[in-house]
DRENLUMSE-375475 format. One line per field, with one value per residue: residue number from 1; residue in three letters; chain; z negated, x negated, y of N, C-alpha, C in turn. Coordinates in nm, 4 decimals. Each point is the difference from the previous one (the first is absolute). Last residue first. Example, Ala and Ser with C-alpha at 12.3 -4.5 7.8 and 13.67 -1.06 7.14 Angstrom:
<recs>
num [2,1]
residuo [SER,ALA]
cadena [A,A]
n_Z [-0.7080,0.0070]
n_X [-1.2850,-0.0290]
n_Y [-0.2250,-0.5720]
ca_Z [-0.0060,0.0000]
ca_X [-0.0820,0.0890]
ca_Y [0.1190,0.1190]
c_Z [-0.0730,0.0000]
c_X [0.0770,-0.0900]
c_Y [0.1090,0.1200]
</recs>
This chain:
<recs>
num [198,197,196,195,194,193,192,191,190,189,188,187,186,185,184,183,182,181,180,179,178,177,176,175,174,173,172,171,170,169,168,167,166,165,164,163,162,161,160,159,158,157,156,155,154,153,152,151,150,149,148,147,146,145,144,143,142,141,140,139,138,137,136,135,134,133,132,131,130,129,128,127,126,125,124,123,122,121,120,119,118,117,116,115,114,113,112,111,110,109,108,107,106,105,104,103,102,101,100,99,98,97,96,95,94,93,92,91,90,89,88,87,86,85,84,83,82,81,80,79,78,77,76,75,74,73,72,71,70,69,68,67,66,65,64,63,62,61,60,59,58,57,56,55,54,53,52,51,50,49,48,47,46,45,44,43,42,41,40,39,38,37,36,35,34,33,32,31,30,29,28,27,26,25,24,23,22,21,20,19,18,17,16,15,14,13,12,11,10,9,8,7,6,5,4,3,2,1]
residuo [UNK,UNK,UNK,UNK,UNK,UNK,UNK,UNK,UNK,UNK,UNK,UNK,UNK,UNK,UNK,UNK,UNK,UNK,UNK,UNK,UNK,UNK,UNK,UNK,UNK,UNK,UNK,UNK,UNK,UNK,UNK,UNK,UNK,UNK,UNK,UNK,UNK,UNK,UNK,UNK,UNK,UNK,UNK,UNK,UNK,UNK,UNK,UNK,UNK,UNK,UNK,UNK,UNK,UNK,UNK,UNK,UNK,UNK,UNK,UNK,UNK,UNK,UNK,UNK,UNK,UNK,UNK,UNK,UNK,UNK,UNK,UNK,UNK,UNK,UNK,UNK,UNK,UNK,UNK,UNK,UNK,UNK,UNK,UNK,UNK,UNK,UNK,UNK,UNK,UNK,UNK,UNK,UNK,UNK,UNK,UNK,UNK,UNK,UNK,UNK,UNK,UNK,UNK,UNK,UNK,UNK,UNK,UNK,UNK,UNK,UNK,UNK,UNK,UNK,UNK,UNK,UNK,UNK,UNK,UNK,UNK,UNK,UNK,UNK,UNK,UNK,UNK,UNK,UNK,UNK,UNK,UNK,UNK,UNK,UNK,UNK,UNK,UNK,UNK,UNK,UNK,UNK,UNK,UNK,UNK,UNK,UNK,UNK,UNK,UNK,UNK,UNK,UNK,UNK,UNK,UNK,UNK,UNK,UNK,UNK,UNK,UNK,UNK,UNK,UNK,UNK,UNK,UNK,UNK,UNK,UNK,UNK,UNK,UNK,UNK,UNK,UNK,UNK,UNK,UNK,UNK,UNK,UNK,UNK,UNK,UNK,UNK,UNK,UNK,UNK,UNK,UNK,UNK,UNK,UNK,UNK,UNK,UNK]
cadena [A,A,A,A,A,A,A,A,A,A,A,A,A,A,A,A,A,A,A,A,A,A,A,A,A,A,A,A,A,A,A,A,A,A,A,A,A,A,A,A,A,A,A,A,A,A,A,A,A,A,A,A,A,A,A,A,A,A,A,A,A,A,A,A,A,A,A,A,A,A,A,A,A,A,A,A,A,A,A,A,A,A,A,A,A,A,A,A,A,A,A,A,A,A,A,A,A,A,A,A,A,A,A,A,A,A,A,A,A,A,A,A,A,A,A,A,A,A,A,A,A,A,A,A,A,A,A,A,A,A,A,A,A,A,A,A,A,A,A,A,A,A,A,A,A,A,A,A,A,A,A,A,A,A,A,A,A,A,A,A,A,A,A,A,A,A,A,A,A,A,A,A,A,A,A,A,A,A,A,A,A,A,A,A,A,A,A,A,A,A,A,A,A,A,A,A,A,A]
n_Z [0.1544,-0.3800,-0.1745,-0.3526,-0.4310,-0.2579,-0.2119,-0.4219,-0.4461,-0.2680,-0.3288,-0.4743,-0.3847,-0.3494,0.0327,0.3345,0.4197,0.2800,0.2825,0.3971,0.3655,0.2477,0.2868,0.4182,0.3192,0.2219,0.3613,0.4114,0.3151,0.2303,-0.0942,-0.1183,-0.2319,-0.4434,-0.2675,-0.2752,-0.4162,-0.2954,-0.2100,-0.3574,-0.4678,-0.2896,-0.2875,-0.3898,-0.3423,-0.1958,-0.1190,-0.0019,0.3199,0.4457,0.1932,0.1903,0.4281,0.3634,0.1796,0.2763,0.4548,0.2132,0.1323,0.4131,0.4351,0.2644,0.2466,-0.0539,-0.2216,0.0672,-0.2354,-0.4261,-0.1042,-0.0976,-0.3922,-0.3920,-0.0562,-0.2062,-0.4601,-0.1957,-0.0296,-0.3876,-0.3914,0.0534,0.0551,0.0888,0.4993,0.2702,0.0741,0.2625,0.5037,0.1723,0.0658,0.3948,0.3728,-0.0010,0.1142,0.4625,0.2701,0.0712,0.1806,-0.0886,-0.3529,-0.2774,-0.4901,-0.1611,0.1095,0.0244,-0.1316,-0.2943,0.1791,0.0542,-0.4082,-0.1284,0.2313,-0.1812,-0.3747,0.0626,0.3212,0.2992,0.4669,0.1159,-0.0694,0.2544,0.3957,-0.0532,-0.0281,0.3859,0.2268,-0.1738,0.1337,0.3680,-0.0162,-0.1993,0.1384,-0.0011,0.3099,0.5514,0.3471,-0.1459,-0.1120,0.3045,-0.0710,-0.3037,0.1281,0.2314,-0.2215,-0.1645,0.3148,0.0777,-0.3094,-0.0312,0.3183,0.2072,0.3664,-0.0791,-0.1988,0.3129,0.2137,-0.1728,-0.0688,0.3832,0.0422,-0.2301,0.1928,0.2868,-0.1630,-0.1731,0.3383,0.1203,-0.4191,-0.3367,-0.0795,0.3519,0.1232,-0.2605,0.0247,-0.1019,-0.3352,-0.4379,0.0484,0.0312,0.1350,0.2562,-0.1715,-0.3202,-0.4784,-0.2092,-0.3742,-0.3849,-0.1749,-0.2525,-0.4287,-0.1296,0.1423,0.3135,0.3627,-0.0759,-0.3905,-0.4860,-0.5454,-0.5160]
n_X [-1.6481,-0.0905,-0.4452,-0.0786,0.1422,-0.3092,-0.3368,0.1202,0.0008,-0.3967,-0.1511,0.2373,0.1742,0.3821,0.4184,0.3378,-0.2136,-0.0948,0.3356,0.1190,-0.2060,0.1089,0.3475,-0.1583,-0.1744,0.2759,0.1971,-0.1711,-0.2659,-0.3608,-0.1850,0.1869,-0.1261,-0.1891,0.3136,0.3087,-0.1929,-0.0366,0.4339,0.1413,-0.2159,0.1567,0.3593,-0.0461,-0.0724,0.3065,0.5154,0.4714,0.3578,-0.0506,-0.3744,0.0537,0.2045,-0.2548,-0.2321,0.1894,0.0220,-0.4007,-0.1151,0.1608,-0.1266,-0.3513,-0.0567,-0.1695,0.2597,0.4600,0.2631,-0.0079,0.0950,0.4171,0.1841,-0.0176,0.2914,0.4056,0.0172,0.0713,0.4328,0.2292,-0.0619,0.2005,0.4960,0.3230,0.1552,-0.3171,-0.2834,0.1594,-0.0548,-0.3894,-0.1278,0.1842,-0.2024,-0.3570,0.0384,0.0638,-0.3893,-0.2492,0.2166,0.1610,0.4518,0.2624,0.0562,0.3011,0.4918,0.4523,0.3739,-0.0094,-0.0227,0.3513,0.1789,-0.2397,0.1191,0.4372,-0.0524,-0.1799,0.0995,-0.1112,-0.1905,-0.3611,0.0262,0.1994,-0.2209,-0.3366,0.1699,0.0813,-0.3479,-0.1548,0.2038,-0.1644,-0.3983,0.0383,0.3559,0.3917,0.3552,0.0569,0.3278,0.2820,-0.1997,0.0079,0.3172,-0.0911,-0.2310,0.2460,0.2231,-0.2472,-0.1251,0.2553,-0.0124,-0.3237,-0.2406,-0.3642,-0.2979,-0.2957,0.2197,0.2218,-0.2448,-0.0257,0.2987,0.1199,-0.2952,0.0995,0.3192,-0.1660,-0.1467,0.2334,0.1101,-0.3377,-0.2954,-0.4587,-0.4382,-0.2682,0.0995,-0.2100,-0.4881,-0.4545,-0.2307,0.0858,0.3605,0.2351,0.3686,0.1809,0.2078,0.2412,-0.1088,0.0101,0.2322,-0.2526,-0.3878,0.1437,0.0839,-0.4957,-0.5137,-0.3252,-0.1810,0.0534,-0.2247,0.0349,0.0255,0.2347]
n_Y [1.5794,-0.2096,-0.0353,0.3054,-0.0735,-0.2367,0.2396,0.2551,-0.2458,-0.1134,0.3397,0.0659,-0.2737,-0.1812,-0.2940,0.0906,0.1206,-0.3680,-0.1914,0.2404,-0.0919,-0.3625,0.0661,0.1865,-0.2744,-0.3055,0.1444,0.0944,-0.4194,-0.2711,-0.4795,-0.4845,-0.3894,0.1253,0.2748,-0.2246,-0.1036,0.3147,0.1692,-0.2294,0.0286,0.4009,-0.0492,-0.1819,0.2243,0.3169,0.0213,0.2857,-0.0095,0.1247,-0.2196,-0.4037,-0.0260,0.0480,-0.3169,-0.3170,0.0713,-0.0803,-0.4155,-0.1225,0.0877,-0.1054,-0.5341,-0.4461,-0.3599,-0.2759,-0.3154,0.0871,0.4431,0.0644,-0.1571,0.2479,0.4437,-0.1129,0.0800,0.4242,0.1386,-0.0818,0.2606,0.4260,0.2198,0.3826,0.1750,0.0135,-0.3393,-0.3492,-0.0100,-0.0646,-0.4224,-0.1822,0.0961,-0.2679,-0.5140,-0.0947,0.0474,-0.3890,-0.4885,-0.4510,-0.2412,-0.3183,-0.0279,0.3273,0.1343,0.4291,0.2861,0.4021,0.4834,0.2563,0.2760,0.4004,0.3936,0.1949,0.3151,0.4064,0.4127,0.4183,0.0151,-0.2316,-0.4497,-0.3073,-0.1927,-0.3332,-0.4221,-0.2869,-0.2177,-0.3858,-0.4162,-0.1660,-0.2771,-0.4080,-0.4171,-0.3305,-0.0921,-0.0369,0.0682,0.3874,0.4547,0.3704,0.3069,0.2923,0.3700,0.4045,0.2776,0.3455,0.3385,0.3837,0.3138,0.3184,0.4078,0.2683,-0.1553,-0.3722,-0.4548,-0.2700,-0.3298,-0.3978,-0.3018,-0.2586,-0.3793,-0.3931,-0.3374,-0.3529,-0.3551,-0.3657,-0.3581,-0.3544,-0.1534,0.0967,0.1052,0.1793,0.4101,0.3672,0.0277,-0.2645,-0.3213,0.2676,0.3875,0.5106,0.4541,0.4526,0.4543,0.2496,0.2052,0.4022,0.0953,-0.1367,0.2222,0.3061,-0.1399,-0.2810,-0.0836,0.2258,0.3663,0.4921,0.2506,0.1706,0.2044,-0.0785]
ca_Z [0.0616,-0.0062,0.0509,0.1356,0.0749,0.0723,0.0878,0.1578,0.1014,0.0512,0.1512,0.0982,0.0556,-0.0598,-0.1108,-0.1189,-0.0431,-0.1211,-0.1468,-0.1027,-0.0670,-0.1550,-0.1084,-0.0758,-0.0587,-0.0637,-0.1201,-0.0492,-0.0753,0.0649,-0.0301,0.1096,0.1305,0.0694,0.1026,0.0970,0.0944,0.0426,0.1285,0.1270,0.0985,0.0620,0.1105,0.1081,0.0257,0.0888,-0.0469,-0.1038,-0.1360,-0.0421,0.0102,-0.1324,-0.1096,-0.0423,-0.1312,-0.1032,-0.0969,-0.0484,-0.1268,-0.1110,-0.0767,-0.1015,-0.0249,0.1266,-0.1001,0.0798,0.1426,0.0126,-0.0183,0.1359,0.1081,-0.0044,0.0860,0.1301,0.0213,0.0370,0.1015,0.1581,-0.0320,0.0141,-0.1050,-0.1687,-0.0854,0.0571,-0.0647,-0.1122,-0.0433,0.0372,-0.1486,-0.1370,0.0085,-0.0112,-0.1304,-0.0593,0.0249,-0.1483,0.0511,0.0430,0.0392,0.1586,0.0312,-0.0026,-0.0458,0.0396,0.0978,-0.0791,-0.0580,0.1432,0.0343,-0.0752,0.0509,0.1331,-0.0500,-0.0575,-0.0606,-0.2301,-0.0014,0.0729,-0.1284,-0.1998,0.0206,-0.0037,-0.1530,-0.0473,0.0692,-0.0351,-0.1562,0.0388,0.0855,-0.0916,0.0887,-0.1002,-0.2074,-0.0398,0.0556,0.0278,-0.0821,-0.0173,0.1162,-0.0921,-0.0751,0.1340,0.0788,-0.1189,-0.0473,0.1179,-0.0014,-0.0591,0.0043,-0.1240,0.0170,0.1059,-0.1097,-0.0916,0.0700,-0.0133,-0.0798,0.0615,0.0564,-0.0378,-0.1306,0.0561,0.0135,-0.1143,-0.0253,0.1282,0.1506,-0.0047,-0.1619,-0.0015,0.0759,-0.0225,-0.0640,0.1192,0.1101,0.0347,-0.0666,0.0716,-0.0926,-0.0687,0.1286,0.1125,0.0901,0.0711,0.0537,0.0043,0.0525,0.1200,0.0640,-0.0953,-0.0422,-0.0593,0.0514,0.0604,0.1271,0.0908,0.1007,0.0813]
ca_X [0.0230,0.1083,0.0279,-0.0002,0.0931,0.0928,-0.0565,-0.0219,0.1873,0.0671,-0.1174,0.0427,-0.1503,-0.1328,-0.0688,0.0462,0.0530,-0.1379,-0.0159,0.0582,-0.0222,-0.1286,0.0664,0.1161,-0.0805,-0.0356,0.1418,-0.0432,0.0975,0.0699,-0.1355,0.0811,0.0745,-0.0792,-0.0758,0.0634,-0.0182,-0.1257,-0.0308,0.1472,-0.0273,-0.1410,0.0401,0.0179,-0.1559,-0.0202,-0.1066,-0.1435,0.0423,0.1245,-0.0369,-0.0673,0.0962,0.0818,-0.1164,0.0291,0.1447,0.0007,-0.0775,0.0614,0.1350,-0.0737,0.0283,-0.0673,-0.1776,-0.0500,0.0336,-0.0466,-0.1287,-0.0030,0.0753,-0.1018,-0.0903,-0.0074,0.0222,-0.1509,-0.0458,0.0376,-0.0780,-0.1192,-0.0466,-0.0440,0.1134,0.0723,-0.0606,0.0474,0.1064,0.0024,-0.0456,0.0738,0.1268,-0.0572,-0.0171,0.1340,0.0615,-0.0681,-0.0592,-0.1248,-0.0600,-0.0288,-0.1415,-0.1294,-0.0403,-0.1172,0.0582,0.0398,-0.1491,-0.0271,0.0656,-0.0194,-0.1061,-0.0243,0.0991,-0.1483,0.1055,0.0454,0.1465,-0.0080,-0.1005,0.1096,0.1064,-0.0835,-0.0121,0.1116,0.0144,-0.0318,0.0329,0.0870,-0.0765,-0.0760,-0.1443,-0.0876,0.0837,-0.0973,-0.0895,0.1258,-0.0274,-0.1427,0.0135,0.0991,-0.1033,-0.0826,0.1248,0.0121,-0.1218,-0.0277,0.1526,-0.0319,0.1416,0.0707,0.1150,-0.0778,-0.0917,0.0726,0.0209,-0.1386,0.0202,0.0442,-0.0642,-0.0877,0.0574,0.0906,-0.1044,-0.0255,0.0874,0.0245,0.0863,0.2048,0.0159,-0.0271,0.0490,0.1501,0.1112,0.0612,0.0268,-0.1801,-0.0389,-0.1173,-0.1076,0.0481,-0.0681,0.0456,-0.0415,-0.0859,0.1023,0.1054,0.0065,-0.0517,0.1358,0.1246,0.0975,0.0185,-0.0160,0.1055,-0.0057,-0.0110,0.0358,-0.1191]
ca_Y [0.1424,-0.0397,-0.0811,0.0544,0.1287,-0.0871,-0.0788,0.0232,0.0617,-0.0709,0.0086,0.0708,-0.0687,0.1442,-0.0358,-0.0348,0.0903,0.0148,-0.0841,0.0249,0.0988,-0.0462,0.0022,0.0918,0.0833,-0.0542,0.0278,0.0803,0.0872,0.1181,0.1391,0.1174,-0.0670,-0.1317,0.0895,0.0846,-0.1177,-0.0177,0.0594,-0.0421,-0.1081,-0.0098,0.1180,-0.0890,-0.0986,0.0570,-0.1437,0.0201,-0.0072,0.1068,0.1751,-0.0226,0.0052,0.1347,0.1072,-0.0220,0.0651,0.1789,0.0040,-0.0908,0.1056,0.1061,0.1641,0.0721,0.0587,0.1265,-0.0121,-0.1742,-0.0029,0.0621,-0.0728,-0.0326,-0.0144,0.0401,-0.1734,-0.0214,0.0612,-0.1378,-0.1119,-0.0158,-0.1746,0.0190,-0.0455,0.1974,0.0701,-0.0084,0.0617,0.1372,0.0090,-0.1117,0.0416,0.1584,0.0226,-0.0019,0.1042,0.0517,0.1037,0.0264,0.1143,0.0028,-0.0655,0.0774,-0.0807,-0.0488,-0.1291,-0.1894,-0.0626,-0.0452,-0.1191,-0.0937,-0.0444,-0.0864,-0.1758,-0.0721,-0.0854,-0.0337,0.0836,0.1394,0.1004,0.0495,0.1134,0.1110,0.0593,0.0922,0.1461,0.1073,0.0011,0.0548,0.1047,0.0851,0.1060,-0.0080,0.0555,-0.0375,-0.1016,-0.1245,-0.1369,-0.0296,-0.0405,-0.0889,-0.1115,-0.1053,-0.0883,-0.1510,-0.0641,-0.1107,-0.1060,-0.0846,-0.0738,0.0511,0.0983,0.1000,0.0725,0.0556,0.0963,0.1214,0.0669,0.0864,0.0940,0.0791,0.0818,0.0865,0.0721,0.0877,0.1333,0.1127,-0.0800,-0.0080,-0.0193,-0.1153,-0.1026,-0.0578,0.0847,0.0954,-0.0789,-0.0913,-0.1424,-0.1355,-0.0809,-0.1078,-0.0340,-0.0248,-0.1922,-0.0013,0.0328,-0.0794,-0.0826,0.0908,0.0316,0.1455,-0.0476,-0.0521,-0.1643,-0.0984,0.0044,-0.1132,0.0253,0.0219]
c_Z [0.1592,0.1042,0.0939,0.0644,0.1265,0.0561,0.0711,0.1170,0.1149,0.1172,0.1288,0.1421,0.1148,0.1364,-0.0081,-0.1167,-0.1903,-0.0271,-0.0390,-0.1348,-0.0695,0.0019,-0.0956,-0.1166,-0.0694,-0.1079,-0.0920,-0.1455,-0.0924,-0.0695,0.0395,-0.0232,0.1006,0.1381,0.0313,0.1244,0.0775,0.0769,0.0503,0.1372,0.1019,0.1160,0.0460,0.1200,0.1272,0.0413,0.0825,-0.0427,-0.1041,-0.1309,-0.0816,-0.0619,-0.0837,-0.1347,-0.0052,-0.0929,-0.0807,-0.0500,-0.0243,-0.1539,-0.1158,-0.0796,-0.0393,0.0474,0.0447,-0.0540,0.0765,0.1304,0.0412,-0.0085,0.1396,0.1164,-0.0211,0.0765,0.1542,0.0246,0.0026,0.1164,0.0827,0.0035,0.0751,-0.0669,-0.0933,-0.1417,-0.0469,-0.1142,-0.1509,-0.0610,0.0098,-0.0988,-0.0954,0.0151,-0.0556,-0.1562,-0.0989,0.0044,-0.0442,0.0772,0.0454,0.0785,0.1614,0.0404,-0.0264,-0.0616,0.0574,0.1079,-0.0647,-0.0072,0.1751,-0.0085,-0.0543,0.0780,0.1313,-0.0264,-0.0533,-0.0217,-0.1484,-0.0468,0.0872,-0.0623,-0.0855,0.0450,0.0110,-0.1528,-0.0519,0.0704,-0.0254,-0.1414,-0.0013,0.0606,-0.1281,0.0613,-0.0974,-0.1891,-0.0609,0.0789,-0.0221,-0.0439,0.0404,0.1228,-0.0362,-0.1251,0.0290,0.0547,-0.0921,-0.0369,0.1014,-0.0035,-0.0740,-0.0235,-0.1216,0.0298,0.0623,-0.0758,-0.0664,0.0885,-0.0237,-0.2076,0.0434,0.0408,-0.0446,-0.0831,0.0994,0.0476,-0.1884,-0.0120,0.0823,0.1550,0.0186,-0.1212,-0.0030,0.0674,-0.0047,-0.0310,0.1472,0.0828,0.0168,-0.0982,0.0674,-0.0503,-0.0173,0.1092,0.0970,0.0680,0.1677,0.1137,0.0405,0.0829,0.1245,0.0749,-0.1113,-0.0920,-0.1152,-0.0009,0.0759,0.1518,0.1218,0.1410]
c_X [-0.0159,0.0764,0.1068,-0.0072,-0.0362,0.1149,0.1069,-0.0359,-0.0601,0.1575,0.0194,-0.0592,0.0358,-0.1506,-0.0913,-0.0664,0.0485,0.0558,-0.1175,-0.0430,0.0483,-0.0528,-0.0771,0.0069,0.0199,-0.1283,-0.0721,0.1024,0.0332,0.1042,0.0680,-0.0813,0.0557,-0.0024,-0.1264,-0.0433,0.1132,-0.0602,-0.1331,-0.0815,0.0575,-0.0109,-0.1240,0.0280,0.0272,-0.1551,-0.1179,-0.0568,-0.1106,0.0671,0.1039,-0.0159,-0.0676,0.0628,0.0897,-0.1159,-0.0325,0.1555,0.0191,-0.0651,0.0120,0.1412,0.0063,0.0370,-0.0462,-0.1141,-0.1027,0.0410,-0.0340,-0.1790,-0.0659,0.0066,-0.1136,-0.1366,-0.0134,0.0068,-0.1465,-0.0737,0.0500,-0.0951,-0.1431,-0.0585,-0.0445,0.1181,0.0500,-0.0800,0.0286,0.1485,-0.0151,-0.0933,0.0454,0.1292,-0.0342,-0.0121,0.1246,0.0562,-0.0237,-0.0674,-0.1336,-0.0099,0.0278,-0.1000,-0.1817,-0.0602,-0.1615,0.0608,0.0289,-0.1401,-0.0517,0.0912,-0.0667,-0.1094,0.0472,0.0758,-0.1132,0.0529,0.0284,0.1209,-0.0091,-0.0965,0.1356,0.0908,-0.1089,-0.0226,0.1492,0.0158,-0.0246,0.0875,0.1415,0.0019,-0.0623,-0.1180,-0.1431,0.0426,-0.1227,-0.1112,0.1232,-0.0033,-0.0920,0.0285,0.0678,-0.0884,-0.0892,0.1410,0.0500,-0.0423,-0.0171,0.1518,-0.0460,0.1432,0.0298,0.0990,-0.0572,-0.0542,0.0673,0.0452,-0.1674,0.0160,0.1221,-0.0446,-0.0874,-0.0441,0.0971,-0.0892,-0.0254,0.1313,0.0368,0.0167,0.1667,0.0507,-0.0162,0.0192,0.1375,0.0389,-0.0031,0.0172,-0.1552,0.0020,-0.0443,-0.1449,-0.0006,-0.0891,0.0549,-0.0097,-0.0661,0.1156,0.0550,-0.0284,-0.0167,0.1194,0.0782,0.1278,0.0337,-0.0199,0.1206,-0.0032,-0.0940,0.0376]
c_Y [-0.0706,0.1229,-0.0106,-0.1854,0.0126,0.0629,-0.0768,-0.0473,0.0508,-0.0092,-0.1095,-0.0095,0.1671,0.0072,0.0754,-0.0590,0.0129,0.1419,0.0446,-0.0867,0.0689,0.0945,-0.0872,-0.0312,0.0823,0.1046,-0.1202,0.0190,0.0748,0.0918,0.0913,0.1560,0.1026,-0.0473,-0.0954,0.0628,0.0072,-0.1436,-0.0060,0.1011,-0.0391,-0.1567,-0.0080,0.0934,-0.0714,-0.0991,0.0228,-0.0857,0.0260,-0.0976,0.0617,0.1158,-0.0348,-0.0282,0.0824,0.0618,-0.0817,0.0110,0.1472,0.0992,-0.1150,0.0490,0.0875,0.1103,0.0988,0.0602,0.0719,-0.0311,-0.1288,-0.0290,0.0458,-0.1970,-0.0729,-0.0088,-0.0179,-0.1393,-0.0564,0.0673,-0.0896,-0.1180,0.0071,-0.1478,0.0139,-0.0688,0.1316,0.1364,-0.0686,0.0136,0.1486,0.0886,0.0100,0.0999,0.1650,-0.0232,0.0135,0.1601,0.0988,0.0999,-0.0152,0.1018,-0.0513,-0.1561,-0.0597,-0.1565,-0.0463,-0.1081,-0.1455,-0.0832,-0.0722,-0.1516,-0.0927,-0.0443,-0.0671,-0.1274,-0.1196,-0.0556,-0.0118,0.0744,0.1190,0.0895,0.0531,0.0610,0.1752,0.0382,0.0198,0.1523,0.1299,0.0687,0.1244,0.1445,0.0347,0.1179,0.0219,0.0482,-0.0766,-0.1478,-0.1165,-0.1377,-0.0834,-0.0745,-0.1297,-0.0869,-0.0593,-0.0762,-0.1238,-0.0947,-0.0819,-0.1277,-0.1284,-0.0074,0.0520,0.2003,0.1371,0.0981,0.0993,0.0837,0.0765,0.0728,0.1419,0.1679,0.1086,0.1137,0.1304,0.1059,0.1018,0.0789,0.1017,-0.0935,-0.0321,-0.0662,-0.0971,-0.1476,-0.0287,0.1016,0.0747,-0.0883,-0.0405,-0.0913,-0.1089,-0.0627,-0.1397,-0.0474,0.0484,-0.1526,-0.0014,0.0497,-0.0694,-0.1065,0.0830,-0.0649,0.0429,-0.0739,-0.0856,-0.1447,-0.0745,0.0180,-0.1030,0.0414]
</recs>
């Protein structure tokens, strides 16, 4: 399928570098202060497009804080950027998911197992990011993506229709419940939600 940017893909994924929001805060407030160092000089990195930087300044990171999710995952997104899926996935299993509380780093975590070929941990994922984070329209729209692209196109539908519940604006949410009536013969239906989606 072809995939608006805003949406969660290997496009998405290469696009996090900006920094993430704990439901609490953000980084800073989520790491110790020299992990939050680390942190912050391997965004910068990222920013420069100097990923080696980057996953030094992360690993550096977690000499302070071993168990981060937060730090865990921004390196497992920079294995996956770069194809290395068996390293991104090994970095992932250090995660320790029932102390995870930030519904960003579950939407991360279930973007790249998804890019790896384990769909059914990925929707597990985002169905983690949703229970954290109800209230966000991306949650519910990447995981219609990947319902979408395994052809569960009832449920897909509903991911995005309470997606765009929450998030009326978006134009990649309109896109793609028009592709799914597309994909079920409803043409008048598709369009409508095509120009929407304009």
């Amino acid at each position: 399928l072809m995939m608006p940017r805003a949406m969660v893909s290997g496009a998405a994924v290469r696009d996090s570098a900006q920094m993430p929001t704990a439901k609490g805060g953000h980084a800073k407030a989520a790491l110790p202060p020299q992990a939050y160092f680390h942190f912050m000089q391997g965004y910068m990195a990222e920013i420069a497009n100097e990923p080696a930087q980057a996953m030094q300044e992360y690993e550096l990171g977690l000499q302070f804080d071993p168990d981060s999710a937060f730090l865990i995952t921004r390196i497992a997104r920079l294995h996956f950027v770069a194809g290395k899926m068996r390293e991104a996935v090994a970095m992932l299993d250090r995660v320790k998911v029932d102390q995870v509380r930030d519904a960003s780093v579950f939407s991360q975590m279930a973007t790249i197992l998804a890019g790896a070929g384990q769909p059914e941990e990925a929707l597990s994922l985002y169905d983690r990011a949703i229970k954290q984070d109800p209230e966000k329209g991306d949650n519910y729209f990447a995981k219609g993506v990947l319902l979408l692209n395994l052809q569960r196109l009832d449920h897909a539908q509903r991911m995005f229709e309470a997606g765009l519940q929450r998030s009326p604006q978006s134009h990649a949410g309109y896109f793609y419940l028009g592709k799914i009536y597309h994909k079920q013969g409803k043409v008048e239906e598709a369009k409508k939600h095509y120009q929407e989606s304009i």
